[in-house]
N, C-alpha and C positions, 0 to 999 in steps of 0.2 A: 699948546702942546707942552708937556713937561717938560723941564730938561733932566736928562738923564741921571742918575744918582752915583758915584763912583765912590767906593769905598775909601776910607782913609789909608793910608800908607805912608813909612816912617822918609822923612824928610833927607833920605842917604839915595844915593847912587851905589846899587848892591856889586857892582863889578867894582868899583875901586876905591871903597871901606871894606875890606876883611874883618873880620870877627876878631876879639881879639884871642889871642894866646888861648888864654884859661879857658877862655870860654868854647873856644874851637877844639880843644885837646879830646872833649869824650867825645866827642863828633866822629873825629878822623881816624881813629883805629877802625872801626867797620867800613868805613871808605875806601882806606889805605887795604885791607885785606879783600874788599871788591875790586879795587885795582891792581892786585899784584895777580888776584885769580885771572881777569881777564888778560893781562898781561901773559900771564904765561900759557893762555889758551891761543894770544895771538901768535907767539912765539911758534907753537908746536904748531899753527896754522900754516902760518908766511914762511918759517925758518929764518928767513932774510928780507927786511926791513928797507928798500930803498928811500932812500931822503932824498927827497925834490927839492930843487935850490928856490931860493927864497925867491917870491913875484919879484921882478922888476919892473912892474908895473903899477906899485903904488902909489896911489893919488892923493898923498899927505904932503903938507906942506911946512905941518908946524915941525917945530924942534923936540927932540924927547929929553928928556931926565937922563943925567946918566946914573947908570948900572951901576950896581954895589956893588963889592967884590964876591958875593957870592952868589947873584946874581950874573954879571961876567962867565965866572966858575963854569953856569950850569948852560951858557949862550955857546962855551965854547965847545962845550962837548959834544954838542950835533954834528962836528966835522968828524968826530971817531966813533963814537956810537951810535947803535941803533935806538932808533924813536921810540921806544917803546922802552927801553931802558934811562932815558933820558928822564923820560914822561914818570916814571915811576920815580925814581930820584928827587926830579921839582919836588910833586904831591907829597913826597915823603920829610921833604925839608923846609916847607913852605907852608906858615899860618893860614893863608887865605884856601878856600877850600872852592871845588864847582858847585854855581848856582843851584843846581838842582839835588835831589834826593837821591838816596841809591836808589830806591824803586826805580824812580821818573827813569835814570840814567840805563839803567838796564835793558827798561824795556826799548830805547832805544839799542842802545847796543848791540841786542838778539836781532835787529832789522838789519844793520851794517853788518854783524857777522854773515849773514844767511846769504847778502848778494854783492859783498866785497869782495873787490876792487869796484868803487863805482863814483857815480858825481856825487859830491854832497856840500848842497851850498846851507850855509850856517848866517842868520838873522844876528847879529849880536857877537862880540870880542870881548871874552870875559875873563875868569880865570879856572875856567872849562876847555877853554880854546884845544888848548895843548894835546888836553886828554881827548878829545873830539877827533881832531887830525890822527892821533896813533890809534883811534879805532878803524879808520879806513887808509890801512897800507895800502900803498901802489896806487891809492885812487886817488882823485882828484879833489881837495877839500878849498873852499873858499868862505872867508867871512867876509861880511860887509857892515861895518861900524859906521857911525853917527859922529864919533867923536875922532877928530884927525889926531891929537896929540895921543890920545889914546891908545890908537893903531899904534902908531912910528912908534911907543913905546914899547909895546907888546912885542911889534917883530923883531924890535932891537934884542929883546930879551929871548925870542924864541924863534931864529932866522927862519926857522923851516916852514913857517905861518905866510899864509896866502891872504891877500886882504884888500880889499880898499875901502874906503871912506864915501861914502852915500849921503847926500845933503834931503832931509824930508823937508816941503812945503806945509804940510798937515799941523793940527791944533790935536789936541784931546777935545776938545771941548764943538770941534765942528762934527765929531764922531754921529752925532746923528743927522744931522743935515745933509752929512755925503751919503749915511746908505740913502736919504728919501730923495737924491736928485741922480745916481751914478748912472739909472737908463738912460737918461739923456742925455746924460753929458759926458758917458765916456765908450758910445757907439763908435766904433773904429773908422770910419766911413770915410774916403779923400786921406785916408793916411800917405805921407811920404814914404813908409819904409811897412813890408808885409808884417812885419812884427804888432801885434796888440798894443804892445806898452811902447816898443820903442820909439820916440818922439810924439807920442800922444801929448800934446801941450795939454789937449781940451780938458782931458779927465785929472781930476785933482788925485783921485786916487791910483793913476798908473803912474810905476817908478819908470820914470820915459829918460832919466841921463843914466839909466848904468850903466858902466862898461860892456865891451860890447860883447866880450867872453862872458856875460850873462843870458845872453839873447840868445848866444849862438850856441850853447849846449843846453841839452835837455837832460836835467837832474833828476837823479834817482830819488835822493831823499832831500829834503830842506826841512831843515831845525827854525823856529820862529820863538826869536827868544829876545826881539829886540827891533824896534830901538825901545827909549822908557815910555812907560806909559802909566805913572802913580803920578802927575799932577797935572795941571788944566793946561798951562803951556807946553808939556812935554809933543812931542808927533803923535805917540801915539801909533798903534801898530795896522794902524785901519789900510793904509797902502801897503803896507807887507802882505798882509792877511789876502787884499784884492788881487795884487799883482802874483800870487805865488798861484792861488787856483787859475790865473790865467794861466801862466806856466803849465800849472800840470794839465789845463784843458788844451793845449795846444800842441802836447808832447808829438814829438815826429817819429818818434823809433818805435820799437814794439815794447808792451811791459806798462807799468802803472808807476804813480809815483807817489810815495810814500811822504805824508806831512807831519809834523810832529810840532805842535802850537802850545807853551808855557803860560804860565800866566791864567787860566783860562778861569779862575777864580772870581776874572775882575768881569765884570759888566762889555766892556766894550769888545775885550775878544772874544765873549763868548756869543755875544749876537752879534759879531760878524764872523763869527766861523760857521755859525747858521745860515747866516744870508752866501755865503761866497763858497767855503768851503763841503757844506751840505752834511747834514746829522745821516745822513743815507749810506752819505762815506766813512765814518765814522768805525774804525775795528777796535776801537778801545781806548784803555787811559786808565792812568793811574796818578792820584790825588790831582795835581795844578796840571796834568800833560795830559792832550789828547793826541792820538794816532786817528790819524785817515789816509786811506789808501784809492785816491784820485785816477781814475782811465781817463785817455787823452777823451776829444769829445770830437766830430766829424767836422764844423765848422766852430770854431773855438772863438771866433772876433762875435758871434751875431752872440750878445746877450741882451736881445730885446724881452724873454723871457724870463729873465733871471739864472741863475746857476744849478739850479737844483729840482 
């Protein structure tokens, strides 16, 4: 059997090397004025902005950097302003810009406006985060990062960010071996807890230690935008990708759940959002982002047949 081919990619970690200055400056005025439009569309939406106090619940351990003074600056003003004026300020005063395109970014965005206030758990803590959270006022936003020092950094610099830290067991490199073994070995069957993933030891691709506010709500939307996945040692997003259509095949409440999977350029997330997530469900995308819009499914643990 071949092994799989993965395209090259630059040897950086894109959430925390920023572009520099010069080279970011033509970038951000088209950014900066799709941000201050939806900004002031969320404004005339919400009127008022409540800030959720930061998790107490984060599962970091390491120490962070401290905070520049203007950094600091912009950490304190979440106790007086509204998130959305905050969020506008950072983007405006800050080199590093969100991963994604204005395209990409929008056509999320039109999803969050349409059914906000709602759950929205986020794959990846980047320097998107921010802007992610003040697109769903009053909802619930959660990310889940790889890198602990990363996190404790992040929230330090942005209290109002919900988050913990997520340890993958996965290769890039076992990416095809799990889709060709996962019927067998991650049938639900003698589970300790009703949940699919939760404590599944057997299946290498269920995330079976989350917290347990991940099991126990059903998400509207989930962003897959992490962890890395450009070299051989990286995790690689193949348990993201499994564990999130379990999620949405498992949904309890009424309604569908909207997926939103980055990256999708590269070989491994693109045949597995074939295999897991289903080209059936598929409502769209634009350049690296595809949208699929997932209904729960009647018995969500039996994929003796596959997903799709």
């Amino acid at each position: 059997m071949q092994p799989w081919l993965y395209k090259p990619f630059q040897p950086t970690h894109k959430k925390k090397h920023p572009l520099s200055p010069s080279s970011a400056a033509p970038r951000l005025l088209p950014l900066l004025a799709a941000i201050f439009a939806a900004t002031i569309l969320l404004l005339l939406l919400f009127r008022r902005v409540l800030i959720a106090p930061a998790g107490t619940d984060l599962c970091v351990s390491a120490s962070a950097e401290p905070l520049s003074a203007s950094e600091a600056a912009i950490a304190a003003e979440f106790e007086v302003t509204p998130l959305t004026l905050v969020t506008l300020l950072h983007y405006a005063t800050a080199h590093a810009q969100p991963q994604q395109s204005k395209g990409e970014i929008r056509r999320s965005l039109e999803i969050l406006q349409s059914i906000a206030p709602c759950n929205f758990l986020v794959f990846g803590l980047g320097h998107d985060s921010l802007m992610w959270d003040s697109f769903n006022p009053r909802g619930t936003t959660l990310f889940l990062e790889e890198d602990p020092k990363w996190t404790l950094s992040a929230i330090k610099r942005f209290p109002v960010l919900r988050a913990h830290t997520v340890r993958y067991t996965t290769r890039l490199t076992d990416a095809r071996s799990l889709l060709s073994s996962y019927k067998q070995d991650c049938l639900s069957a003698n589970l300790p807890t009703s949940h699919p993933l939760k404590s599944n030891w057997r299946c290498k691709l269920a995330l079976s230690q989350l917290p347990n506010n991940v099991y126990d709500r059903d998400w509207d939307v989930i962003m897959i935008d992490g962890p890395r996945g450009y070299f051989d040692e990286a995790p690689g997003r193949m348990a993201v990708i499994y564990s999130v259509a379990m999620m949405a095949r498992g949904r309890r409440k009424s309604g569908v759940t909207h997926v939103f999977l980055h990256d999708i350029d590269r070989e491994v997330e693109k045949e597995y959002a074939k295999e897991f997530l289903c080209m059936k469900f598929r409502v769209g995308g634009i350049r690296k982002l595809w949208h699929f819009v997932i209904p729960p499914t009647v018995n969500a643990s039996d994929i003796s047949r596959g997903f799709c």
